[in-house]
Each structure stands twice: as structure tokens, then as C-alpha cells.
CHARMM internal coordinates of N, CA and C (Angstrom, degrees):
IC EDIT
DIST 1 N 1 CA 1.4452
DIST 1 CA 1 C 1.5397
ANGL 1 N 1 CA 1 C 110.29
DIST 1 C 2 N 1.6505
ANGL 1 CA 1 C 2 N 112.44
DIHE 1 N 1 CA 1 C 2 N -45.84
DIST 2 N 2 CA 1.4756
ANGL 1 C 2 N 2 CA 108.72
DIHE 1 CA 1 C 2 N 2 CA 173.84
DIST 2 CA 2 C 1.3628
ANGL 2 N 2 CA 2 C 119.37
DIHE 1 C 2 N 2 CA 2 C -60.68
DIST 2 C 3 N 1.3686
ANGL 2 CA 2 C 3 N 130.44
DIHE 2 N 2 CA 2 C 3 N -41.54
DIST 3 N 3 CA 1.0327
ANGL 2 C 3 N 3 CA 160.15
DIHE 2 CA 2 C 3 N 3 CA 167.16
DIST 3 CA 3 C 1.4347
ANGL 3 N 3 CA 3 C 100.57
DIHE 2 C 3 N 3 CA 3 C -24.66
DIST 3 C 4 N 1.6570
ANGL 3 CA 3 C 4 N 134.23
DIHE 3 N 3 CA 3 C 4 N -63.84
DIST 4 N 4 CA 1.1266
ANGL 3 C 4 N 4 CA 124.18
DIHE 3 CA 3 C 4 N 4 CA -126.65
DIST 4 CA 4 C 1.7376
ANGL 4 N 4 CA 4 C 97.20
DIHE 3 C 4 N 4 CA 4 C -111.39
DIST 4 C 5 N 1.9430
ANGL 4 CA 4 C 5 N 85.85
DIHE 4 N 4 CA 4 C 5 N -25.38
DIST 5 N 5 CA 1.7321
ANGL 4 C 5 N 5 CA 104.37
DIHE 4 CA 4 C 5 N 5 CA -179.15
DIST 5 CA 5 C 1.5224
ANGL 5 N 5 CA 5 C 106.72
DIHE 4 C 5 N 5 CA 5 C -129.15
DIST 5 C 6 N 1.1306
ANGL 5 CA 5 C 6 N 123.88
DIHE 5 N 5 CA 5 C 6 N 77.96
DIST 6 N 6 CA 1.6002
ANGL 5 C 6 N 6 CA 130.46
DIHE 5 CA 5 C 6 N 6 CA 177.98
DIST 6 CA 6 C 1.2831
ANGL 6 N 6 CA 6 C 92.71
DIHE 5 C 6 N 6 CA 6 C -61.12
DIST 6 C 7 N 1.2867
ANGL 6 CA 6 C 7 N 144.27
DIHE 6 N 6 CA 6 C 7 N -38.84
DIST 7 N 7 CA 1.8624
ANGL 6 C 7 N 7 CA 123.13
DIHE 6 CA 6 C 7 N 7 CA -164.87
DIST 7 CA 7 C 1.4154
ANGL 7 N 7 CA 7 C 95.36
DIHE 6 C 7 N 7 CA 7 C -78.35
DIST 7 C 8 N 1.3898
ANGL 7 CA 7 C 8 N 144.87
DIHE 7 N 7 CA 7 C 8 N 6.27
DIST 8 N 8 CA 1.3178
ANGL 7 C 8 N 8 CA 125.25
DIHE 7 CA 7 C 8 N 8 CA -164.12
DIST 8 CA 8 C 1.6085
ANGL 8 N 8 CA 8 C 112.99
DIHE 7 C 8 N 8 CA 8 C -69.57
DIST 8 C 9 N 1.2618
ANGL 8 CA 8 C 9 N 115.91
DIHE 8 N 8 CA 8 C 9 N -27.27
DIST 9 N 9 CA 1.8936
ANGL 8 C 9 N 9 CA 116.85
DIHE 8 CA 8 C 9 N 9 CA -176.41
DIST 9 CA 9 C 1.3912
ANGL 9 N 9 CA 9 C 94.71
DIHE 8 C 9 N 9 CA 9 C -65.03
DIST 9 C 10 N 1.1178
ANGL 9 CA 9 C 10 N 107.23
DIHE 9 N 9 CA 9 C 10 N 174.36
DIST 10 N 10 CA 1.3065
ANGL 9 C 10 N 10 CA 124.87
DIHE 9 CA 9 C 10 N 10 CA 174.08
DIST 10 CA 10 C 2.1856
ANGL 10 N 10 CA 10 C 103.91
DIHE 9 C 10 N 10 CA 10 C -93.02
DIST 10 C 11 N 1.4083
ANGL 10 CA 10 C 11 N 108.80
DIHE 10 N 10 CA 10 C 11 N 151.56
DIST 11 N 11 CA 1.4389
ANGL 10 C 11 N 11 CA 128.43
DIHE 10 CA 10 C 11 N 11 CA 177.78
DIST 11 CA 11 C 1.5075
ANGL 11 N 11 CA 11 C 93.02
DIHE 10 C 11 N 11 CA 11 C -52.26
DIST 11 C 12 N 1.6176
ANGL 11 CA 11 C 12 N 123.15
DIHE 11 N 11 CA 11 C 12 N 141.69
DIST 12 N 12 CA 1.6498
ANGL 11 C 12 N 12 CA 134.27
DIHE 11 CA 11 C 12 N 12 CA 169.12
DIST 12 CA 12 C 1.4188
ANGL 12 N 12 CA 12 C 101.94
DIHE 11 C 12 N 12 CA 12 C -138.70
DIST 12 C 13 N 1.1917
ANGL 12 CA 12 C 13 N 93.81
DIHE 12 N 12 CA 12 C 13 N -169.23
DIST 13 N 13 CA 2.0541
ANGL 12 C 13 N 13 CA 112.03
DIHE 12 CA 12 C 13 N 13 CA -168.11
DIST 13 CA 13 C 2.0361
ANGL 13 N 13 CA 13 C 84.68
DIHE 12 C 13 N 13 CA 13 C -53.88
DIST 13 C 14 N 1.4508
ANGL 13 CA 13 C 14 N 102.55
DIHE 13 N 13 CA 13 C 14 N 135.39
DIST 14 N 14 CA 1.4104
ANGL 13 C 14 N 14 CA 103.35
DIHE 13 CA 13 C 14 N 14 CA 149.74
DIST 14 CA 14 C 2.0684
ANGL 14 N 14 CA 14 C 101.24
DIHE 13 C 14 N 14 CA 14 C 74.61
DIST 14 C 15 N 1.4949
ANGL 14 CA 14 C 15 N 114.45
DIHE 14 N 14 CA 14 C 15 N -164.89
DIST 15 N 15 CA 1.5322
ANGL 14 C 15 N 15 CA 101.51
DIHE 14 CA 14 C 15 N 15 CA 160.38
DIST 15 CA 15 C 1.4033
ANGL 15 N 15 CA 15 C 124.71
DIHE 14 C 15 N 15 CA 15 C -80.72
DIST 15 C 16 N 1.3453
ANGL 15 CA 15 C 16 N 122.89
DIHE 15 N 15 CA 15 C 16 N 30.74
DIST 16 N 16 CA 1.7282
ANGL 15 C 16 N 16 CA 98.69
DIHE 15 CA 15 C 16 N 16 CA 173.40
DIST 16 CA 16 C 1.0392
ANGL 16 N 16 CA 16 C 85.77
DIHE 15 C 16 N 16 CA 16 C -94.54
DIST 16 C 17 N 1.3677
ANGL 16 CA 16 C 17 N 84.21
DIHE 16 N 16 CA 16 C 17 N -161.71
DIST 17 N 17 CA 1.4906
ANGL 16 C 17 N 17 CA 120.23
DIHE 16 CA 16 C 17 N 17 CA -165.87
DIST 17 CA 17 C 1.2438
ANGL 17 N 17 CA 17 C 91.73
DIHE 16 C 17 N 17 CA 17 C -159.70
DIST 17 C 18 N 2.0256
ANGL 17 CA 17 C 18 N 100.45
DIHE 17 N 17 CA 17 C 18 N 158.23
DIST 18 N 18 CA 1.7849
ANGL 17 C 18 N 18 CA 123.53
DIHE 17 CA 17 C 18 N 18 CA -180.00
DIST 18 CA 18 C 1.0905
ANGL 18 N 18 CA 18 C 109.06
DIHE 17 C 18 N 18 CA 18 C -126.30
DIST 18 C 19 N 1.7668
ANGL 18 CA 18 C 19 N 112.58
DIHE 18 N 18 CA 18 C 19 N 143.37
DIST 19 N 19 CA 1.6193
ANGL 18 C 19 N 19 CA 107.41
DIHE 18 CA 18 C 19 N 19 CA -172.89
DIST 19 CA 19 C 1.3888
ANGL 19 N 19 CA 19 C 83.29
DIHE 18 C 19 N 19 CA 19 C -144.04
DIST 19 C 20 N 1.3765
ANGL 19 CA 19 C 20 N 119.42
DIHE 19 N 19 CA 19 C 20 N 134.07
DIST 20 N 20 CA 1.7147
ANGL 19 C 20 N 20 CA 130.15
DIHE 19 CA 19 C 20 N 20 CA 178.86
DIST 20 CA 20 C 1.6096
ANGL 20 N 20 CA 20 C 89.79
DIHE 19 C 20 N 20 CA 20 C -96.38
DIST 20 C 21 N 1.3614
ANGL 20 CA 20 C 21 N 91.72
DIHE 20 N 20 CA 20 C 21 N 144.66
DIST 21 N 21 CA 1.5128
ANGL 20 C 21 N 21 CA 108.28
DIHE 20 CA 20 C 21 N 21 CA -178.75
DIST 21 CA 21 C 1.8236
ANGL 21 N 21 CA 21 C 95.92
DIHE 20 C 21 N 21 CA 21 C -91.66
DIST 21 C 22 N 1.4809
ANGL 21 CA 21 C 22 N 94.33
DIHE 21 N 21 CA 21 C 22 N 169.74
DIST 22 N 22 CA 1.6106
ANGL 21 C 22 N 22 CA 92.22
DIHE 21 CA 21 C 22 N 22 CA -160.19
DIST 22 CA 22 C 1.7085
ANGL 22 N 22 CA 22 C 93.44
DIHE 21 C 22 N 22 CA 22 C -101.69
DIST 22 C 23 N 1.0723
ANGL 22 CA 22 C 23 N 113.62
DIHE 22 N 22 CA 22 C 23 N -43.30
DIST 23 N 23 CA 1.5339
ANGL 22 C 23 N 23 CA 107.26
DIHE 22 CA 22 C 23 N 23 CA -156.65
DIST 23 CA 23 C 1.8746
ANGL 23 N 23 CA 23 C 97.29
DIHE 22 C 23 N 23 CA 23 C -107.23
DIST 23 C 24 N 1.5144
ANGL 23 CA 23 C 24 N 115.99
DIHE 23 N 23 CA 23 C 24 N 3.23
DIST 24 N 24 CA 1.6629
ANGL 23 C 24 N 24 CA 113.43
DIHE 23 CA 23 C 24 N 24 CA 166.08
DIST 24 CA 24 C 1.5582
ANGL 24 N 24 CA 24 C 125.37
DIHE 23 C 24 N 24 CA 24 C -140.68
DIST 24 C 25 N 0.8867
ANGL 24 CA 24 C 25 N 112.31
DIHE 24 N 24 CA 24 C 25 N 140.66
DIST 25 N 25 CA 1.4378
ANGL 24 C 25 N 25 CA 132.61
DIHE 24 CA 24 C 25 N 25 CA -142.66
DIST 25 CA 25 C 1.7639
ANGL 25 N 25 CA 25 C 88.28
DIHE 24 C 25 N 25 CA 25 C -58.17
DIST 25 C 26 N 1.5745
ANGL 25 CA 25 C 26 N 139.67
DIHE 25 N 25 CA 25 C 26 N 27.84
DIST 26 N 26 CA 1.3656
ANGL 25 C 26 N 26 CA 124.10
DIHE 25 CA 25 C 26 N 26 CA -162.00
DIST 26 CA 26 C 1.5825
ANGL 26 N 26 CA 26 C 91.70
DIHE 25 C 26 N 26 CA 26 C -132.74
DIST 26 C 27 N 1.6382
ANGL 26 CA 26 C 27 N 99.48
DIHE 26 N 26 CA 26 C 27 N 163.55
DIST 27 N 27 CA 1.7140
ANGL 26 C 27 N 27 CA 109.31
DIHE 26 CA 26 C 27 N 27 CA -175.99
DIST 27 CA 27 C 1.8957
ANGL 27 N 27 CA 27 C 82.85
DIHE 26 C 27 N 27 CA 27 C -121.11
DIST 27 C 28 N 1.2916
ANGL 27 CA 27 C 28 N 106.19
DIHE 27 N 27 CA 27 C 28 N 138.69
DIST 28 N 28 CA 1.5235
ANGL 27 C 28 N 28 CA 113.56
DIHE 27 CA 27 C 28 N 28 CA 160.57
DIST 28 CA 28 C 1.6348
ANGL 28 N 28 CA 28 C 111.86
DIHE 27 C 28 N 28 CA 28 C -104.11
DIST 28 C 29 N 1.5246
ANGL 28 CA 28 C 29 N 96.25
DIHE 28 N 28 CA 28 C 29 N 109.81
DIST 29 N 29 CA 1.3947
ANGL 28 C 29 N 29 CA 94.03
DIHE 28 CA 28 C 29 N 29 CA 176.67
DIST 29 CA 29 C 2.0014
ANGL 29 N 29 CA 29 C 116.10
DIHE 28 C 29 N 29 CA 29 C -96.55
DIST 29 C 30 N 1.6236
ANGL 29 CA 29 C 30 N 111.57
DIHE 29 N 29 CA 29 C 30 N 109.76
DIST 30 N 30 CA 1.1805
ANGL 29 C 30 N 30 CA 123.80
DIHE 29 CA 29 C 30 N 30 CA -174.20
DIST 30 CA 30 C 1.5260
ANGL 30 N 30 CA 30 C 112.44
DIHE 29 C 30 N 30 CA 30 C -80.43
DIST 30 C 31 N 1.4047
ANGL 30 CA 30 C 31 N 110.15
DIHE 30 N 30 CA 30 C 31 N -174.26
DIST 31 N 31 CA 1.7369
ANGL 30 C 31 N 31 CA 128.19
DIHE 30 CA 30 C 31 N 31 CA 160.33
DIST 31 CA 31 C 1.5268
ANGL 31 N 31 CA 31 C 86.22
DIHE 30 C 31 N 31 CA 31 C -162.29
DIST 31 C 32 N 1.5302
ANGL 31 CA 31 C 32 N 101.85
DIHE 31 N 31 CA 31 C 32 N 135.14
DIST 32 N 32 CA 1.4029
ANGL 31 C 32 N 32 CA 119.61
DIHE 31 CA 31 C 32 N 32 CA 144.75
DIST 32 CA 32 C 1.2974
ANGL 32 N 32 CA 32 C 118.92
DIHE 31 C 32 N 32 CA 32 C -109.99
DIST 32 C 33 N 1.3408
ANGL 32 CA 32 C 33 N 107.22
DIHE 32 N 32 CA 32 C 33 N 141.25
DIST 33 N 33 CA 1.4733
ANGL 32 C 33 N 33 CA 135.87
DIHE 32 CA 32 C 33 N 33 CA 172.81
DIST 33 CA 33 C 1.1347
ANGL 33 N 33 CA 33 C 125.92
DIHE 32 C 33 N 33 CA 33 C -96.92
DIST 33 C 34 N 1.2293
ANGL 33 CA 33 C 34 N 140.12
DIHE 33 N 33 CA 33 C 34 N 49.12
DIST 34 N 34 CA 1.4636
ANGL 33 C 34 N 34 CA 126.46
DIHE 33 CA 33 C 34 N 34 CA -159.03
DIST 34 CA 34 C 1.6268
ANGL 34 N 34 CA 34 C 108.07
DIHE 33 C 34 N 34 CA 34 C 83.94
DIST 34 C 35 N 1.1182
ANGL 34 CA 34 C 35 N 113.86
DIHE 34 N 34 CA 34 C 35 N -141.06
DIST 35 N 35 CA 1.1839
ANGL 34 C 35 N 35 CA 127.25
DIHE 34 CA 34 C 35 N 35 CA 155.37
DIST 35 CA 35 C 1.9044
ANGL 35 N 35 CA 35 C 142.25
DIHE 34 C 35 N 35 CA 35 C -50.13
DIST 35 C 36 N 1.4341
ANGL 35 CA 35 C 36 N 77.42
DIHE 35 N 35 CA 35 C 36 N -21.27
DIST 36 N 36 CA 1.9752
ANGL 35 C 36 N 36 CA 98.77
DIHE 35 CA 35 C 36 N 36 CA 176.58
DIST 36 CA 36 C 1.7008
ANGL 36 N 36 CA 36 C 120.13
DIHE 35 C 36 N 36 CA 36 C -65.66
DIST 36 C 37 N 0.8521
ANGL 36 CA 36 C 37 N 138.59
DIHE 36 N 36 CA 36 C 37 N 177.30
DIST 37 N 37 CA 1.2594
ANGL 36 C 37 N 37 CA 131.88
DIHE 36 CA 36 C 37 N 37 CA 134.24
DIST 37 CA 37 C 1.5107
ANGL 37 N 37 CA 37 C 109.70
DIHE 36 C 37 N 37 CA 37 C -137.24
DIST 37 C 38 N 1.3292
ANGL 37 CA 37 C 38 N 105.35
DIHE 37 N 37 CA 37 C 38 N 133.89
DIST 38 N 38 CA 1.8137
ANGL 37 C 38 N 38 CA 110.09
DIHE 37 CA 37 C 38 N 38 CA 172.68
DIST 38 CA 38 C 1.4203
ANGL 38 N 38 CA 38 C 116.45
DIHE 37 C 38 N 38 CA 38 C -109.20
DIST 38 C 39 N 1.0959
ANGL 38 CA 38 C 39 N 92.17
DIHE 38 N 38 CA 38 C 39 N 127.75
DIST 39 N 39 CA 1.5118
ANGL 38 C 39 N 39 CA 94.45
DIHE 38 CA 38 C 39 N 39 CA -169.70
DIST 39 CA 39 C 2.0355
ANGL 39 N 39 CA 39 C 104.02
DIHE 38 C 39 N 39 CA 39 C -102.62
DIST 39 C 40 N 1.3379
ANGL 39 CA 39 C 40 N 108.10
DIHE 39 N 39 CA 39 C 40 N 106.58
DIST 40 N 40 CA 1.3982
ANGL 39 C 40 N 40 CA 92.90
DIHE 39 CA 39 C 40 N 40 CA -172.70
DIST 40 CA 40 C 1.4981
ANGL 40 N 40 CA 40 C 102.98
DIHE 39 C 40 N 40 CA 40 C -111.55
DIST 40 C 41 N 1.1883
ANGL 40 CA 40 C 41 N 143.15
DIHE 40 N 40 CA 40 C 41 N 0.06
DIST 41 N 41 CA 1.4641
ANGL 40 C 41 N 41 CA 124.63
DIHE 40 CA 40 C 41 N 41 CA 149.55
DIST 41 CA 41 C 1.8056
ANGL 41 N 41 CA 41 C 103.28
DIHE 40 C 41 N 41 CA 41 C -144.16
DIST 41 C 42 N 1.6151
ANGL 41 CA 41 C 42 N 91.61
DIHE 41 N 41 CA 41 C 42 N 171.30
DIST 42 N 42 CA 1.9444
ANGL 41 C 42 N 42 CA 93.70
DIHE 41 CA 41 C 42 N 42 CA 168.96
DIST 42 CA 42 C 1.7036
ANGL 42 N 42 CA 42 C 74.96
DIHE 41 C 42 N 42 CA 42 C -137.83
DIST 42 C 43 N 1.4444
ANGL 42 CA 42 C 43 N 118.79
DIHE 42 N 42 CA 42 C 43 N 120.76
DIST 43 N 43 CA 1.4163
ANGL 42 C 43 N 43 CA 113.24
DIHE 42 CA 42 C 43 N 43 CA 166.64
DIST 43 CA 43 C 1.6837
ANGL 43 N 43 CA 43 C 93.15
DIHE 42 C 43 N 43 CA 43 C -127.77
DIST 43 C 44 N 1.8004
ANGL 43 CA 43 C 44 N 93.58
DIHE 43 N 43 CA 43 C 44 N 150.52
DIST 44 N 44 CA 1.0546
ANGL 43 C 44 N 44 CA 96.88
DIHE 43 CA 43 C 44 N 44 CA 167.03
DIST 44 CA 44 C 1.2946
ANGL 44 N 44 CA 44 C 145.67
DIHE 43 C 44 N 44 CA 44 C -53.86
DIST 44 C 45 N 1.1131
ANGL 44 CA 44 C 45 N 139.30
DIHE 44 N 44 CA 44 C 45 N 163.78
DIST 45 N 45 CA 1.3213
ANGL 44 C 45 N 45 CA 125.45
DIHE 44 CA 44 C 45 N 45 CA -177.03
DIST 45 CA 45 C 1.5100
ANGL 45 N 45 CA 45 C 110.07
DIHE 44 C 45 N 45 CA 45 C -85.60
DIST 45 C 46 N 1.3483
ANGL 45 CA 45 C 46 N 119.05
DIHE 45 N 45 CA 45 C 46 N -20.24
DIST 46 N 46 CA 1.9288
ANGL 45 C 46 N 46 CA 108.92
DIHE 45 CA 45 C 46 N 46 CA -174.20
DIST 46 CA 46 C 1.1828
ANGL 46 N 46 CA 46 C 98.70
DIHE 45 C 46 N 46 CA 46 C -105.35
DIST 46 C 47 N 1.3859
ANGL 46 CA 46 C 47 N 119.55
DIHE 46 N 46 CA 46 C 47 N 48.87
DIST 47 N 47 CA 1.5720
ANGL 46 C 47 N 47 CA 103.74
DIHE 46 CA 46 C 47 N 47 CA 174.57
DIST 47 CA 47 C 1.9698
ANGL 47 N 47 CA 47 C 75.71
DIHE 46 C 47 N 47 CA 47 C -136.15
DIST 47 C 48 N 1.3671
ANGL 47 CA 47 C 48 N 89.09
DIHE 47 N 47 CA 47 C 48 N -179.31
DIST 48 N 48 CA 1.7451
ANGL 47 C 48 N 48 CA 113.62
DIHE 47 CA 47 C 48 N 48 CA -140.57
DIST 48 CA 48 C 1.9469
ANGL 48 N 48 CA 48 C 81.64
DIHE 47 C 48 N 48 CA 48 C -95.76
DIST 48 C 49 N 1.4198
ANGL 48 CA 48 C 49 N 101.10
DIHE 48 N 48 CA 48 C 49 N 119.98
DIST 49 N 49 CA 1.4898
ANGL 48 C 49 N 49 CA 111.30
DIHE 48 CA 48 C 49 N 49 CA -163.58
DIST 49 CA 49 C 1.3524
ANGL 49 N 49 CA 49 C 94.88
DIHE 48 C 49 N 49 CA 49 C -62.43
DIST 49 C 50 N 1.9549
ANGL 49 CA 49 C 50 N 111.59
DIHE 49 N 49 CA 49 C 50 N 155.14
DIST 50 N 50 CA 1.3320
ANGL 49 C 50 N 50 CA 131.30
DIHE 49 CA 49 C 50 N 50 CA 174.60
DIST 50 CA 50 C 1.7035
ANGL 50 N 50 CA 50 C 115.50
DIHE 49 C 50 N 50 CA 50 C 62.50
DIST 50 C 51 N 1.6092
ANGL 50 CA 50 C 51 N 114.05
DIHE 50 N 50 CA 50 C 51 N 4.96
DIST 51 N 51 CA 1.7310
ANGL 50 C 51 N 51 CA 136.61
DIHE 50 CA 50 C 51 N 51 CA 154.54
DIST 51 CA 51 C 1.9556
ANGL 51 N 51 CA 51 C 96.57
DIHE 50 C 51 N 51 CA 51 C -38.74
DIST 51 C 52 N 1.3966
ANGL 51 CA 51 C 52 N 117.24
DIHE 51 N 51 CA 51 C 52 N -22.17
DIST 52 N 52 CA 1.5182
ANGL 51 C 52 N 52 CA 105.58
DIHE 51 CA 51 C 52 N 52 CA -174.51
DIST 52 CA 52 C 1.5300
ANGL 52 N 52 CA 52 C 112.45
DIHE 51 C 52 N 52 CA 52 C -95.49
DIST 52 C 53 N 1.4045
ANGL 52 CA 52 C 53 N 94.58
DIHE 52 N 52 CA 52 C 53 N -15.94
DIST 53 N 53 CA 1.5632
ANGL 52 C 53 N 53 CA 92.79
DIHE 52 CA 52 C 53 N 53 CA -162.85
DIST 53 CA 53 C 1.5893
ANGL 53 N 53 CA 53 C 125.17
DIHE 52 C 53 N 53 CA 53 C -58.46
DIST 53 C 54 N 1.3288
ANGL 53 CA 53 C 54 N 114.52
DIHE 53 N 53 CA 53 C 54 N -38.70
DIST 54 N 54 CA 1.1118
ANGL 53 C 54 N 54 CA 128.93
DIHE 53 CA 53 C 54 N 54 CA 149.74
DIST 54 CA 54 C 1.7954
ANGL 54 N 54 CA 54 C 136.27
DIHE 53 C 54 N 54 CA 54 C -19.18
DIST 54 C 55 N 1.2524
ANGL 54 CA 54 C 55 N 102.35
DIHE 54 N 54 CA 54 C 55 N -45.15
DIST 55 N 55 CA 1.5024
ANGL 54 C 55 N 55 CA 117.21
DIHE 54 CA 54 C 55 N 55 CA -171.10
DIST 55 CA 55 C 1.7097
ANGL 55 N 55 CA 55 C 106.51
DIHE 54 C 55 N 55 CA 55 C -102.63
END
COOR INIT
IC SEED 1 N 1 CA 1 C
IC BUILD
């Protein structure tokens, strides 16, 4: 699904982007590059937003 539509998350800090998963409690926060996709966190959703950014 990411694959076919990389703009589907919504705009975040900087170029990612956030896409809430449907059936688990997690947000995948991406960047595309062209053709790439980077996936730099999946954080949960009940924890205190941008808790990943750090690491």
C-alpha cells in the first residue's frame, strides 16, 4: 500500500510523514526519497508523541 502511494501519511516535523496503522495501536513515521522509503520510527500511539525522536 505504501509502496504504490508514498504521500498517503499525513505531512510531520521536517519531510516525514505519519501513517496510523489501522488494525494496531502504532503510527509509522516515514521519509521518502525519490523512490526510497525510510522508515525512521513505528511508535506507539499512547505514549507521549516524538518520545522516539531522541534515539
Amino acid at each position: 500500500m505504501l509502496m504504490r502511494e508514498p504521500a498517503l501519511g499525513t505531512p510531520a516535523e521536517g519531510r516525514a510523514r505519519k501513517l496510523p496503522l489501522s488494525r494496531f495501536p502504532f503510527t509509522l513515521v516515514y521519509r521518502v526519497d525519490g523512490s526510497v522509503i525510510h522508515v525512521l520510527a513505528l511508535m506507539h500511539q499512547s505514549r507521549e508523541p516524538g518520545y522516539w525522536a531522541d534515539r
